[in-house]
LUMLUM-32504 format. One record per residue (C-alpha): residue number from 1; x, y, z negated. Coordinates in Angstrom, 3 decimals. Layout:
# residues N
 pos        x        y        z
 NUM        X        Y        Z
...
END
This chain:
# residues 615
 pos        x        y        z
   1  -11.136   39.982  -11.417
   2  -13.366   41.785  -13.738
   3  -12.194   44.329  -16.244
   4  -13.934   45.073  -19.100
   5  -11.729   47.821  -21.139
   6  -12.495   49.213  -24.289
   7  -15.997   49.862  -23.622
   8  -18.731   51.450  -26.105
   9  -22.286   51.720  -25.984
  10  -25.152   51.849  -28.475
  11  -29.424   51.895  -28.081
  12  -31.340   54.247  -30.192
  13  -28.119   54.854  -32.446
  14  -27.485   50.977  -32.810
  15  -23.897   50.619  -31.480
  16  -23.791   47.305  -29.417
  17  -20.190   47.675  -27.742
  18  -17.399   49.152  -29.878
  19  -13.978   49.172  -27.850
  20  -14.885   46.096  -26.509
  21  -12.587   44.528  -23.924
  22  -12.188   41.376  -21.764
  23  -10.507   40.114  -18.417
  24  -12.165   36.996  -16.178
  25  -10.273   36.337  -13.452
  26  -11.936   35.485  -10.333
  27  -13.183   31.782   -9.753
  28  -13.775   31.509  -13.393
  29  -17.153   29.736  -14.627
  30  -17.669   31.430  -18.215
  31  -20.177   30.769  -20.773
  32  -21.211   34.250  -22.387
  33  -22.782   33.946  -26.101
  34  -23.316   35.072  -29.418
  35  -25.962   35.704  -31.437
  36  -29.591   36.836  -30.386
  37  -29.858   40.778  -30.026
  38  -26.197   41.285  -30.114
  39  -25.978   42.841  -26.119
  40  -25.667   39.935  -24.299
  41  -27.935   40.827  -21.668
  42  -27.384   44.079  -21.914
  43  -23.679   43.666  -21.017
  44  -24.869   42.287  -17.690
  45  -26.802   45.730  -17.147
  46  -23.828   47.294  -17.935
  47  -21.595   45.278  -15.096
  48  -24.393   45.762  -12.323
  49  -24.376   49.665  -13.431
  50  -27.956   49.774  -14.560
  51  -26.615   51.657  -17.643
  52  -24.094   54.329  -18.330
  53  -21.359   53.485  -20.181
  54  -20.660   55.761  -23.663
  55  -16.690   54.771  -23.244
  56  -14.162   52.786  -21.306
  57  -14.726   51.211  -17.962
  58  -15.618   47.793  -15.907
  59  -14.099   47.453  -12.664
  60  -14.397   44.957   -9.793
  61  -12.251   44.384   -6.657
  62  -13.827   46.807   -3.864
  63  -16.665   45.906   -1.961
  64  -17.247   42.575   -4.824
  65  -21.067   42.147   -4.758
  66  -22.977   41.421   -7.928
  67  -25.697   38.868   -7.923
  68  -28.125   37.831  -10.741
  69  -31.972   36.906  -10.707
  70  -34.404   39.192   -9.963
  71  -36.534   40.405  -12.181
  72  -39.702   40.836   -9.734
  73  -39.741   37.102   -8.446
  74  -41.046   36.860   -4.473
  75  -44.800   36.308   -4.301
  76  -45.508   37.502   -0.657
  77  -46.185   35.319    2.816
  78  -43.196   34.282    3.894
  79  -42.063   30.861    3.547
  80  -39.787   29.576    0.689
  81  -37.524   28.828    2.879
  82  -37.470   32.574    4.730
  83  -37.698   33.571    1.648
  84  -34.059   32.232    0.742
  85  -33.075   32.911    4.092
  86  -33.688   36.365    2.807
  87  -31.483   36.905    0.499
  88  -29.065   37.199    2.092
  89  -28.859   40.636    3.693
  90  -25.736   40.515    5.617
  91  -26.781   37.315    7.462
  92  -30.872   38.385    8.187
  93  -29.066   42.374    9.192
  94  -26.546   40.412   11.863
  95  -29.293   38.242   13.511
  96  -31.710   41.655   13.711
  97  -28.729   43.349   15.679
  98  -27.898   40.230   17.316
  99  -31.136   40.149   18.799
 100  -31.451   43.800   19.440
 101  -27.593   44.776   20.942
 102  -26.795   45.371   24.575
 103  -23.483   46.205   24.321
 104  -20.620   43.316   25.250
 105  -18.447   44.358   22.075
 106  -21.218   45.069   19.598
 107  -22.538   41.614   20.319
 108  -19.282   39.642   20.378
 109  -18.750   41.681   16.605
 110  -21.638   40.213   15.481
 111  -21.665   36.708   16.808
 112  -17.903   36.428   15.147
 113  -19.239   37.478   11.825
 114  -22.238   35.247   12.122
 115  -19.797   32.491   12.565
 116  -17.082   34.137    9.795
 117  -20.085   33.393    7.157
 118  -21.194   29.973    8.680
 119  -24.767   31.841    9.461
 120  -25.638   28.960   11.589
 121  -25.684   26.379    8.742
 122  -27.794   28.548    6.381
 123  -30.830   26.948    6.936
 124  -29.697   23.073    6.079
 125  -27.547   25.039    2.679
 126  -30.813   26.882    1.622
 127  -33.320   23.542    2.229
 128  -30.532   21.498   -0.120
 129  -30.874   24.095   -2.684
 130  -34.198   24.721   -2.865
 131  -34.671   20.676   -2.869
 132  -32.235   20.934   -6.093
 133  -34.378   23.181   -7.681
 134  -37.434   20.697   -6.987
 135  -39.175   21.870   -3.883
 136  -39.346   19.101   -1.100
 137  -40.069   19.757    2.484
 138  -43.464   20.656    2.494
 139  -42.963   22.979    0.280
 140  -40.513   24.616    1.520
 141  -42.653   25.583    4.387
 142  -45.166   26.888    2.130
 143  -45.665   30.811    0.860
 144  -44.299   32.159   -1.738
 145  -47.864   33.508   -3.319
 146  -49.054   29.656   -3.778
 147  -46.687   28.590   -6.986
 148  -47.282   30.257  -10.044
 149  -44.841   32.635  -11.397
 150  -42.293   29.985  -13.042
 151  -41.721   28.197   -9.403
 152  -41.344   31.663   -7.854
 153  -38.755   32.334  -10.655
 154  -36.914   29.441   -9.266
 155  -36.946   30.450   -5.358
 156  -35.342   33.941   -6.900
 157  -32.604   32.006   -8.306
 158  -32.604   29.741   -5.125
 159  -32.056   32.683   -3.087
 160  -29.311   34.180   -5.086
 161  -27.375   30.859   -5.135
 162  -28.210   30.573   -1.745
 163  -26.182   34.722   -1.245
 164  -23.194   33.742   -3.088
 165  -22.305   36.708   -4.538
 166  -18.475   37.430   -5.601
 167  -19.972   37.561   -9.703
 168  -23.238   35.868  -10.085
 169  -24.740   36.296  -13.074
 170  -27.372   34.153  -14.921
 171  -29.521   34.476  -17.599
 172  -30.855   31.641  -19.426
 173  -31.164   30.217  -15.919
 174  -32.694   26.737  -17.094
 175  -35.381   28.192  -19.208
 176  -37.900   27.867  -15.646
 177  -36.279   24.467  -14.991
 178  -36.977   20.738  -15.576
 179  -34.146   18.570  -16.796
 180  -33.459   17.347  -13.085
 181  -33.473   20.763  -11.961
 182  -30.918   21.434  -14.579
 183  -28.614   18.610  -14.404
 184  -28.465   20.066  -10.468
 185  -27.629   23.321  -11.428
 186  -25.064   22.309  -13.716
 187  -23.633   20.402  -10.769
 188  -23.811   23.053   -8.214
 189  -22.340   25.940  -10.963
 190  -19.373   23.651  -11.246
 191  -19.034   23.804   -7.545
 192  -19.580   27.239   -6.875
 193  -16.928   29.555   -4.689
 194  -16.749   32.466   -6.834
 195  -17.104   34.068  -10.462
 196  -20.386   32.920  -12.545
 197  -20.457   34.321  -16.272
 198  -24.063   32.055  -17.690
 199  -25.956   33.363  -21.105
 200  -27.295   30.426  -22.345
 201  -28.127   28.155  -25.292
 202  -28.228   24.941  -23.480
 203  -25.235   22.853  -24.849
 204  -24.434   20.330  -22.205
 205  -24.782   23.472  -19.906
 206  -22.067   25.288  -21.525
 207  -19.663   21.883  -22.122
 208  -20.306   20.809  -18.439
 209  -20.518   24.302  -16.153
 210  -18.145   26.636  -17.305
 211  -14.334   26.072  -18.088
 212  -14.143   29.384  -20.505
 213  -16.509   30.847  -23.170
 214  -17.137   34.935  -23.866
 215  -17.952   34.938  -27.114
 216  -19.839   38.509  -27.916
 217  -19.612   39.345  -32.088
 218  -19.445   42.295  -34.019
 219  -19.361   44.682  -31.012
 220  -15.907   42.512  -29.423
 221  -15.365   40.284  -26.851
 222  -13.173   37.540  -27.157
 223  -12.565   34.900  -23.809
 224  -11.760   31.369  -25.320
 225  -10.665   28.929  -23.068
 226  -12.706   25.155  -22.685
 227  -16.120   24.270  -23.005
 228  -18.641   25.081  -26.136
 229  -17.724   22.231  -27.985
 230  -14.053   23.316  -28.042
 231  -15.167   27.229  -28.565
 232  -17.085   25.472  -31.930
 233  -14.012   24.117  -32.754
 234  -11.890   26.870  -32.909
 235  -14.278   29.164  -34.397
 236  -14.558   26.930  -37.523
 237  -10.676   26.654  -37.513
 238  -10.346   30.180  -37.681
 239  -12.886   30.591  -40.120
 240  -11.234   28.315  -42.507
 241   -7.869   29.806  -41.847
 242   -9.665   33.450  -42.773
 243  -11.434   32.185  -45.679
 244   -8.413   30.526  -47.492
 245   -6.476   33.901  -46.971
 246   -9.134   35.865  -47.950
 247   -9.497   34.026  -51.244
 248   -5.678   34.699  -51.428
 249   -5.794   38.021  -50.956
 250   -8.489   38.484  -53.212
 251   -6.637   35.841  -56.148
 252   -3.634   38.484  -55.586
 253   -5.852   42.139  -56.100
 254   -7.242   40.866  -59.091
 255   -4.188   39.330  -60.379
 256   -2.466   42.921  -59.759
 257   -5.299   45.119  -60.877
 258   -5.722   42.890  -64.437
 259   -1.783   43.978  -65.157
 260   -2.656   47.509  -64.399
 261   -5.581   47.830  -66.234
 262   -3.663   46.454  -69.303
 263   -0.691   48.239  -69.150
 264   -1.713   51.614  -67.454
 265   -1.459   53.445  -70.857
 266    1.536   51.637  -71.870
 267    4.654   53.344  -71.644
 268    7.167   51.114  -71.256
 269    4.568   49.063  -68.426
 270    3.764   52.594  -66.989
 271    6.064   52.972  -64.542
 272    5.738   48.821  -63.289
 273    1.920   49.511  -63.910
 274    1.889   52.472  -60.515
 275    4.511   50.200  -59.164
 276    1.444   47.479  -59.296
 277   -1.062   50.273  -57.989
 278    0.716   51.594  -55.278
 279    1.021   47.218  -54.263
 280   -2.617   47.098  -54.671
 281   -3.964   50.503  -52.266
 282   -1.923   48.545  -49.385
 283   -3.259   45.019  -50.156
 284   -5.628   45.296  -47.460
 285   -8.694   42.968  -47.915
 286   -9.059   39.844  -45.695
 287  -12.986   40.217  -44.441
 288  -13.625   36.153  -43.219
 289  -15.872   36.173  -39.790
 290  -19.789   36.667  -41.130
 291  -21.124   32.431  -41.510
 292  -24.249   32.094  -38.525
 293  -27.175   32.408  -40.078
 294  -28.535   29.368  -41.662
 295  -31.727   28.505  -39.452
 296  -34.013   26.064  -40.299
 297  -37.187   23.870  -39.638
 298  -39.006   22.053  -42.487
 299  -42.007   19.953  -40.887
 300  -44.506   18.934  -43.793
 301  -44.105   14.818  -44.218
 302  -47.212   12.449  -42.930
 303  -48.160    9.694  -45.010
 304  -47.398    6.010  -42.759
 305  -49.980    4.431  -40.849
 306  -50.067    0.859  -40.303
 307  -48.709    0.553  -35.956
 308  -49.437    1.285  -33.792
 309  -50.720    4.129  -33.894
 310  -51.956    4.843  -30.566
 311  -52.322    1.905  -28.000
 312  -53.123    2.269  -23.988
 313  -54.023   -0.695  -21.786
 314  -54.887   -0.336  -18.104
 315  -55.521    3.811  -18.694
 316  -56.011    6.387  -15.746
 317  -55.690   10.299  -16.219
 318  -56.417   13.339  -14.012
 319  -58.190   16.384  -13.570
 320  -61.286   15.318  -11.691
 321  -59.698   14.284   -8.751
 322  -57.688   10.897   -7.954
 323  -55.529   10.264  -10.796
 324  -52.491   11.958  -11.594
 325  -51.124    8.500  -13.708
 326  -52.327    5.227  -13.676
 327  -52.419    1.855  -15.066
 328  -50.963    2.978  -18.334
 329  -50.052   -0.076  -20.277
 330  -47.860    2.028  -24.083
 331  -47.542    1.785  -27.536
 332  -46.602    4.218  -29.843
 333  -45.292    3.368  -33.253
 334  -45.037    5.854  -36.171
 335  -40.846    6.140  -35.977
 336  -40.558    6.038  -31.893
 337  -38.737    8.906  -30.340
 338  -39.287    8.991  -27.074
 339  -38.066   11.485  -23.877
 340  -39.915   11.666  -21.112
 341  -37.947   11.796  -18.052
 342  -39.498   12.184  -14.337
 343  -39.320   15.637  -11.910
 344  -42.064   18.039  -12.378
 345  -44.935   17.830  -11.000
 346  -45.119   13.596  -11.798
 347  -46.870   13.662  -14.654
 348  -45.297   14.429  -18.128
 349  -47.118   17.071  -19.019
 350  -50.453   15.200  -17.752
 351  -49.220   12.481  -19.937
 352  -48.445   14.941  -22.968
 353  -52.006   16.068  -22.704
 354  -53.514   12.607  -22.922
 355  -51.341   11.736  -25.922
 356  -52.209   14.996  -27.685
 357  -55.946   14.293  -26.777
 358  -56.517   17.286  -24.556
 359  -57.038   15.477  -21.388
 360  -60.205   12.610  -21.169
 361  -58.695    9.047  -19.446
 362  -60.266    6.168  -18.453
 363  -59.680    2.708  -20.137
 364  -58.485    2.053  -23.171
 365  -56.834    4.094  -25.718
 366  -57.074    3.151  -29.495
 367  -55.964    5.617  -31.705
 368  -55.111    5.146  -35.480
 369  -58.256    6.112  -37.968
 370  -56.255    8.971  -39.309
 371  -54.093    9.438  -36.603
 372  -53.163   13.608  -36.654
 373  -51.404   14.746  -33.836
 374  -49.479   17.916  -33.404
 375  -49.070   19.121  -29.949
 376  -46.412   22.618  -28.485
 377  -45.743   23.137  -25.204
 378  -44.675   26.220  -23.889
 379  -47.630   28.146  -22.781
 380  -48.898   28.281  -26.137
 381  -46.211   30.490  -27.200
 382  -47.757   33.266  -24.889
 383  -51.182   32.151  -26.288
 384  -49.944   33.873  -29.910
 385  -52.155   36.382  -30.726
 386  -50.151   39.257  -29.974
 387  -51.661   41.942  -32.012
 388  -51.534   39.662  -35.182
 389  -48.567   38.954  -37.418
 390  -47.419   35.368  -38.271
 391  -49.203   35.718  -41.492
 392  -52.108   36.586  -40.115
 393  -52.018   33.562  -37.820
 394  -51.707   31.471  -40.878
 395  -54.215   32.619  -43.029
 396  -56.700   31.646  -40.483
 397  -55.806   28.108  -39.797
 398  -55.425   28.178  -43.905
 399  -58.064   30.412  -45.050
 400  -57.871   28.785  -48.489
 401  -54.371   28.752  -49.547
 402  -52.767   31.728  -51.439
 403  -50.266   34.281  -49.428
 404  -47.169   33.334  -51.507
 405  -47.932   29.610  -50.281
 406  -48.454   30.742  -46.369
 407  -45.010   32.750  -46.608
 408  -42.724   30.206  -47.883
 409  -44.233   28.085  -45.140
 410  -43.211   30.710  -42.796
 411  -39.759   31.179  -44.360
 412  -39.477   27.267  -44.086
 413  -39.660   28.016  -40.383
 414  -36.993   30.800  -40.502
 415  -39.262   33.449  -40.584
 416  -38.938   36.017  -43.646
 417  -40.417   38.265  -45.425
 418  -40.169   40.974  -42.653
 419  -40.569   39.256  -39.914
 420  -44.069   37.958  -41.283
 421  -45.701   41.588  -41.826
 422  -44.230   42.246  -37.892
 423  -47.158   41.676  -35.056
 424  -46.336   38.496  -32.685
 425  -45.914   41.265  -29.890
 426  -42.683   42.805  -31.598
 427  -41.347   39.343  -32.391
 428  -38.309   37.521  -30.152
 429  -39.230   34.860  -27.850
 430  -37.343   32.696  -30.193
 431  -39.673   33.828  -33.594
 432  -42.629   32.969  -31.283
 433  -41.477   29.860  -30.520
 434  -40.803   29.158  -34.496
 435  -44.473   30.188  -35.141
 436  -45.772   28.298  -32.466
 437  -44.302   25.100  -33.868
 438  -45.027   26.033  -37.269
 439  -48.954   25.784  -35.962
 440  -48.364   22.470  -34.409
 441  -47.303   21.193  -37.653
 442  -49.129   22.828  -40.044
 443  -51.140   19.347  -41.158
 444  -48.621   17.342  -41.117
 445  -48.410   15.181  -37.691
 446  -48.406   11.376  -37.589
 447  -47.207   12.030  -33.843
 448  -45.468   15.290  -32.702
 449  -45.552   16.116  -28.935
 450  -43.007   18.931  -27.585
 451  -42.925   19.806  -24.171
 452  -39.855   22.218  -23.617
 453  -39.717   23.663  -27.123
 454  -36.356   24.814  -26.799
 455  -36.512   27.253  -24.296
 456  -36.473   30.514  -26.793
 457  -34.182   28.864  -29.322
 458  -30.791   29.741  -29.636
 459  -27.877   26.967  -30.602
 460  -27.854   27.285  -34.324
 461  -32.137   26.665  -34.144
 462  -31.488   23.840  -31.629
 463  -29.349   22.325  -33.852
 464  -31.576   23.133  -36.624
 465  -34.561   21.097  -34.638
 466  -32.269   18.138  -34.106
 467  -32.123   17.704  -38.119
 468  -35.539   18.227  -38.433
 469  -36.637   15.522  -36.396
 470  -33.923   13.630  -37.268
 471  -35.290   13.625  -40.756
 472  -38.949   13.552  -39.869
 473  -40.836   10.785  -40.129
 474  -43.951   10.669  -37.534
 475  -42.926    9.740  -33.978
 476  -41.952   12.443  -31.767
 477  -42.792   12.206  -28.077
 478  -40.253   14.912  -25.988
 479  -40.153   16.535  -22.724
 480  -37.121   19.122  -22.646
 481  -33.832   19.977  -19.789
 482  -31.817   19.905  -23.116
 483  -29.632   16.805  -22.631
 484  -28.080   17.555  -25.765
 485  -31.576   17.620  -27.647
 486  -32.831   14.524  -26.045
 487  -29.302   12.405  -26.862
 488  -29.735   13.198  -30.423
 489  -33.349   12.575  -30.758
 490  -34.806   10.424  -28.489
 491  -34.011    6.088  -28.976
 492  -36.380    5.438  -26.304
 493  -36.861    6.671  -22.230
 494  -39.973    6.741  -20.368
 495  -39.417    7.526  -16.485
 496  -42.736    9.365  -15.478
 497  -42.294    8.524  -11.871
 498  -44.786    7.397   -8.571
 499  -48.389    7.829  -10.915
 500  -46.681    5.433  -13.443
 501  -44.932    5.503  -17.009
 502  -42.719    2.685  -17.520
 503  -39.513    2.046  -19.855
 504  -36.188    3.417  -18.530
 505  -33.815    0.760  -19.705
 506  -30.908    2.291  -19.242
 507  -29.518    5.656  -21.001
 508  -29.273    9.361  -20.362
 509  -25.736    9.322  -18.747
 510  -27.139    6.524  -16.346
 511  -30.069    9.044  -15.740
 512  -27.879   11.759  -15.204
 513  -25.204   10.171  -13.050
 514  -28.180    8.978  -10.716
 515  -29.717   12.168  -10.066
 516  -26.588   13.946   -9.566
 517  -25.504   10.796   -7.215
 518  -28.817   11.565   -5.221
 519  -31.394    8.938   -6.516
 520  -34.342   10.823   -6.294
 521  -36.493    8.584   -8.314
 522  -34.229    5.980  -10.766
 523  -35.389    2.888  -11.452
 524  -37.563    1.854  -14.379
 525  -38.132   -1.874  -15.473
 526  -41.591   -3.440  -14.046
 527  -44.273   -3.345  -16.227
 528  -43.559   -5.722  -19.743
 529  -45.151   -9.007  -19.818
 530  -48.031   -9.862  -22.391
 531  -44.669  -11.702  -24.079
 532  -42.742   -8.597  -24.181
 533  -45.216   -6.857  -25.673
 534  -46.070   -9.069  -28.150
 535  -42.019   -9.141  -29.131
 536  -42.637   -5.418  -29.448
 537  -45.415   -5.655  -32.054
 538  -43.675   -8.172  -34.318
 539  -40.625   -5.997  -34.027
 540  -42.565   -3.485  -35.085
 541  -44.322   -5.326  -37.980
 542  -40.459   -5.669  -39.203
 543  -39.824   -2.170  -38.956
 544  -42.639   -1.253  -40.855
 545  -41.865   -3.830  -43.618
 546  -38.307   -2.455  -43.839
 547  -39.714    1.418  -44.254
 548  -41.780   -0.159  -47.192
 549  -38.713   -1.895  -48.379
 550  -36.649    1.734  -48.286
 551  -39.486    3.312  -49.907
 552  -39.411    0.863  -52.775
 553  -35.323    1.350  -53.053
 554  -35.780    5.259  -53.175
 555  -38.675    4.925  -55.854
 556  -36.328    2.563  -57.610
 557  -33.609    5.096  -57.665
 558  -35.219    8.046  -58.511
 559  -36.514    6.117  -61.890
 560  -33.030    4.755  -62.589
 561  -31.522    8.600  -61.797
 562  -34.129    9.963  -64.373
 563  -33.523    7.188  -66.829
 564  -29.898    8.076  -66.455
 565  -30.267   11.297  -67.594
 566  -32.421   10.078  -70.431
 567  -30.206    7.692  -71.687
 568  -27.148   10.781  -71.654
 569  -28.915   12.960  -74.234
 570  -26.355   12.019  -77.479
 571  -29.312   13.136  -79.540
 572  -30.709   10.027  -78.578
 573  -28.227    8.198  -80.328
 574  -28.507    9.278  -83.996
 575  -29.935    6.472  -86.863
 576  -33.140    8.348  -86.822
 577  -33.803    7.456  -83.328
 578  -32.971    4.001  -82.693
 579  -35.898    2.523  -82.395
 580  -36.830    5.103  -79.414
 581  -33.118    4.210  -77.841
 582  -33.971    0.546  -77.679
 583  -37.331    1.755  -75.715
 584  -35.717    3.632  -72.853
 585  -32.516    0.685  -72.680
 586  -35.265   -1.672  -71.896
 587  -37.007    0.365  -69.496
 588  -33.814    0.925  -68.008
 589  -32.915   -2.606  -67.631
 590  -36.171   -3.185  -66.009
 591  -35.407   -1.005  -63.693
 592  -31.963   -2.073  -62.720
 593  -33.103   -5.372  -62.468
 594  -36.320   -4.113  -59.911
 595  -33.748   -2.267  -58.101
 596  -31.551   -5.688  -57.405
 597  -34.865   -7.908  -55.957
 598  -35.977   -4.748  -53.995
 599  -32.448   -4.339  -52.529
 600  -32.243   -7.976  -51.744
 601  -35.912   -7.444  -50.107
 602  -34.346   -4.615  -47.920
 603  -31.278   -6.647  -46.617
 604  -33.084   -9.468  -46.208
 605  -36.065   -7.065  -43.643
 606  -33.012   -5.591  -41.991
 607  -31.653   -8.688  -41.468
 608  -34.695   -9.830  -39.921
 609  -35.192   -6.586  -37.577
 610  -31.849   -7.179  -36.112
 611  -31.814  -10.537  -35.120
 612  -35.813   -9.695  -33.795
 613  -34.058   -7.106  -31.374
 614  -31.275   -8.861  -30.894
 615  -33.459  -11.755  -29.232
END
């Protein structure tokens, strides 16, 4: 079990811990979160004993070993796999004294503790996990110092799965890993021996993995049993319990403290008046828990395009060499959403970089006259300029527009007033990412491409995303690990698979249940026929009648609404005025009557849409 007992601990006077306390018995998978910058990570320096504690104590069972992810990932010679092998020190110290000892006893010590941790099956266990993380054969037997510093991150957390230590301990463990590579970790977590305690923002990670949540706020720790979901749940049932009795309390204090006040110098109310006051000092005030902060994303609205508005037929893309994808028969439409599934290294970001016109393909590719596309991936977060502040980085992709303008753009991004005078290089990775995709759509995107951009965000600014595209209307092409994000968002599946994109008929659970079930490479439907894809463009043709039809409807509205209003002012009404009266009745008339055929018009498209994809 770990103990956590009334601990205390602060950074540069900022207290962090205040009596804090918590028990996790062993073989518990818990979820630990809160808000960003309230300890979370430092709580796990605190349990490895990286920092002194100001007050109380954590305690493990004797001779427990701690594991977590390194923070120098391996980058030498040796092999992945020797590299896992590696880690763990018990097993690679045995086999050096195995091969060393002479003496009968020391040697028959050793081989029975080789065989007490199953030492001989390490080498199949660390191949499966490194295979989970994305590495196949080959490259297992390559060195560490070929893969750049995000696949090395995942051998370090290969290895420490691979040393199952009694409390492992991740942080934001998916951040380096593709949605496969997540779905297996989720998988494998669920599995594993011994005590895990996960900071992350990853939703599905925290509902699936872990069976308890540590919820870190206002210096306290509080262990909740059940997934995130049900964590949500009870926090906003004890919020609404707190808030109704603090408006109670507070209905009752001011109720008491009115009488006083009145009858203080009266005195025949004197003595019920210090009876009231005496009520009052011990009415203790009902604080409710602080609401999250509100975060938010407001992307700037294209105007519509007629579809598609970006065609490929027969296209090829690579970087100089034989192509990476092939044969690329899509369409995009102006209200797709599409995730694009496939294991890294297959293409998607390839793919992202043709769309976003970064990358030069051969064939065909027709893009819209206008067409504006806005393009984040993650790398351009550590592309920020990070001696510059956000306003800085504004006012030169808008020289022309006035400060006041450039700041509420940033404070329509979550960013305020402080946080835009503050260089990038002082920012959190999740205010990076929120400037980074405040530059991607700073001119308003007919197509929005985002390759992991959810990586630095915490829950309350992933959900935050999820309305935003939800309400946006250009298409949104996405490559994320966040199941969640892609479920809400995404209406359409690409599998980027074999030097191909085709349509993934089926949906995310089936994509899911496959991996986990060991289908390395789930199929996609063949390639649509010229019919198909003529179905698809008159579909489309109906969806972009039945935007026009909405559009009309809202117009109609908003009129109507305003003529509403008019038509309520009772000055309106006097003798003097009739003639004016008769003028806005008739207008309003008109359009109540408009509003009918252009509702009829919009039943009659929708009507139309679903029997086309009903066909």
């Amino acid at each position: 079990m770990l103990s956590i007992d009334d601990i205390s601990f602060s950074i540069q006077g900022n207290p962090l811990f205040d009596g804090a306390s918590a028990q996790v018995p062993a073989g518990h998978k818990v979820g630990l979160v809160g808000r960003n910058g309230t300890g979370k990570t430092t709580l796990f320096r605190l349990i490895r004993g990286e920092l002194a504690l100001e007050g109380g104590t954590i305690t493990l069972p004797s001779r427990a070993r701690v594991g977590g992810v390194a923070q120098e990932v391996p980058s030498s010679s040796r092999s992945l796999l020797d590299t896992v092998l590696d880690a763990d020190t018990e097993r690679a110290s045995l086999l050096a004294e195995a091969e060393s000892a002479t003496d009968p006893a020391c040697i028959a010590a050793v081989q029975t503790r080789l065989a007490d941790i199953d030492a001989w099956s390490a080498e199949g266990r660390a191949s499966a996990i490194l295979k989970g993380l994305g590495f196949d054969t080959a490259a297992q037997a390559r060195p560490c110092s070929d893969f750049s510093g995000g696949w090395r991150m995942r051998v370090a957390l290969a290895g420490v799965l691979f040393a199952e230590p009694d409390l492992l301990l991740l942080d934001e463990p998916t951040n380096y890993l593709d949605l496969e590579g997540a779905l297996w970790l989720e998988s494998y977590l669920a599995r594993y021996p011994h005590t895990v305690i996960i900071i992350s923002h990853d939703r599905g990670l925290l509902n699936r993995a872990v069976d308890y949540i540590l919820h870190l706020e206002d210096r306290k720790l509080t262990l909740y049993a059940g997934g995130y979901d049900s964590f949500a749940r009870t926090r906003a049932e004890q919020r609404a319990v707190l808030a109704a009795e603090a408006q109670k309390v507070a209905a009752r204090r001011a109720h008491m403290q009115k009488f006083v006040d009145r009858f203080r110098a009266q005195a025949t109310k004197a003595r019920q008046a210090q009876s009231r006051l005496k009520m009052l000092e011990k009415l203790t005030p009902i604080t409710p828990p602080a609401e999250a902060a509100r975060h938010v994303f407001s992307f700037p609205t294209p105007e519509e395009l007629s579809p598609p508005i970006l065609r490929l037929e027969d296209v090829a893309v690579g970087y100089g060499g034989p192509p990476v994808l092939r044969h690329l028969d899509l369409r995009i439409d102006q209200d797709d959403r599409i995730a694009l599934l496939g294991r890294n290294g297959e293409g998607k970001s390839t793919l992202s970089k043709l769309l976003a016109g970064k990358l030069e393909g051969a064939g065909k590719l027709t893009r819209a006259s206008k067409l504006r596309v806005g393009y984040f991936a993650q790398h351009q977060v550590d592309e920020l300029h990070i001696d510059e502040t956000p306003l800085q980085h504004l006012q030169r992709a808008r020289p022309a527009e006035a400060p006041a303008k450039l700041r509420a753009r940033l404070a329509g991004f979550g960013l305020r007033a402080e946080q835009a005078e503050t260089v990038v290089a002082k920012l959190s990775g999740g205010q990076k990412a929120r400037l980074s995709l405040l530059l991607a759509t700073l001119d308003a995107p007919h197509l929005l491409i985002l390759d992991e951009p959810t990586n630095h965000l915490d829950i309350e600014s992933r959900e935050a995303l999820v309305e935003a595209l939800s309400a946006y209307s250009g298409a949104v092409i996405l490559v994320s690990h966040d199941m969640h994000l892609l479920s809400l968002v995404a209406d359409r599946l690409w599998l980027v698979s074999g030097g191909r994109v085709q349509p993934y008929e089926e949906d995310l659970d089936s994509y899911r249940a496959q991996l986990l079930a060991g289908d390395s490479k789930p199929a996609a439907k063949p390639d649509p026929a010229p019919v198909k894809r003529a179905r698809r463009e008159d579909i489309s043709t109906l969806r972009s009648e039945l935007r026009k039809c909405e559009g009309r409807v809202s117009k109609l509205e908003e009129m109507r609404d305003k003529l509403a209003r008019k038509l309520a002012d009772t000055a309106l009404y006097e003798d003097a005025r009739a003639h004016e009266l008769q003028v806005w009745q008739t207008k309003y008339a008109e359009v109540m009557d408009g509003l009918d055929r252009a509702e009829a018009l919009w039943v009659k498209a929708q009507a139309a849409l679903d029997a086309a994809e009903d066909a």
